[in-house]
C-alpha positions in Angstrom: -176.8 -163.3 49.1 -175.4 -159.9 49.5 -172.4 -159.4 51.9 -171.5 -156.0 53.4 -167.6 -155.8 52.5 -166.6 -153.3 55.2 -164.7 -154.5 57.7 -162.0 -152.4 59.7 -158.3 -153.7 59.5 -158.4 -153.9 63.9 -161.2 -156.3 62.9 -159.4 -158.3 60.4 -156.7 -158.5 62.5 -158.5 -160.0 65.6 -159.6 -162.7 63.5 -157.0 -163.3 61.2 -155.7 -166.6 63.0 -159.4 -168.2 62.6 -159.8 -167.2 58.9 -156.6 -169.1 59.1 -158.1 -171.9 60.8 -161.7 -171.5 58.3 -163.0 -170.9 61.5 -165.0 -168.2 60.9 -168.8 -167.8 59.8 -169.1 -167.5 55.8 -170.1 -164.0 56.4 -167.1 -163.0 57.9 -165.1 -165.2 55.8 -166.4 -163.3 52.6 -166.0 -159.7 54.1 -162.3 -160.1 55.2 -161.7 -161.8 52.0 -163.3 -159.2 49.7 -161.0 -156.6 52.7 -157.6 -159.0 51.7 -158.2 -157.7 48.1 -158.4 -154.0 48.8 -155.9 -153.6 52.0 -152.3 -154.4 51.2 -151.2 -154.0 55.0 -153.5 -156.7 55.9 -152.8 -158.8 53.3 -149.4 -158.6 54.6 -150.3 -159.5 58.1 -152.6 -162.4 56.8 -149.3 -163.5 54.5 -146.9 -163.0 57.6 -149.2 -165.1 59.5 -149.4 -167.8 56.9 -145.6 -168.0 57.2 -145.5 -168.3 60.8 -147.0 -171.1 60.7 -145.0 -172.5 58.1 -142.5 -172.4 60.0 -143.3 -173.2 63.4 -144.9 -176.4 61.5 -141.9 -177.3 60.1 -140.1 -178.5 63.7 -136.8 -176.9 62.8 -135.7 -174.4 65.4 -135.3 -170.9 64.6 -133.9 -168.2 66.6 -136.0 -164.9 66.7 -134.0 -161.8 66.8 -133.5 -160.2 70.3 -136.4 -157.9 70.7 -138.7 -159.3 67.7 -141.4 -159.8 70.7 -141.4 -156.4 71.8 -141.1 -155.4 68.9 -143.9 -156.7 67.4 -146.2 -156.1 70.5 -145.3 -152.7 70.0 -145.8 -152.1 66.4 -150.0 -154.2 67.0 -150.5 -152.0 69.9 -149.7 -148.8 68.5 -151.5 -150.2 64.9 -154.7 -150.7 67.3 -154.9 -147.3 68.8 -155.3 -145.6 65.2 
């Protein structure tokens, strides 16, 4: 079966959480993985991502720096308007 590979990163990025998860249909799974092996910034995001978890999993607490939030909500939205 031949998968089409190309996949915008503001696509990846909206459904990084359920390739997470596997939650995703094995055509998406296959494009965003063959797009993890070609696009270092979203291979960042999906290894940022991976380590959230780890340690939100983990059940110790961890303080976020002040303004991580808006910070971060900053740096997706202006990431999504490109």
């Amino acid at each position: 079966m031949q998968h089409s590979i190309e996949i915008s990163c503001e696509h990846v990025w909206r459904e990084i959480s359920s390739y997470i998860d596997n939650d995703v249909d094995p055509d998406l799974r296959a494009r965003m993985t063959e797009h993890f092996k070609v696009c270092a910034h979203c291979t960042a995001i999906l290894d940022g991502a991976r380590n959230l978890i780890r340690l939100v999993a983990d059940g110790r607490p961890f303080d976020i720096p002040k303004g991580f939030g808006d910070r971060l909500r900053q740096r997706i939205d202006s990431e999504l308007k490109k």
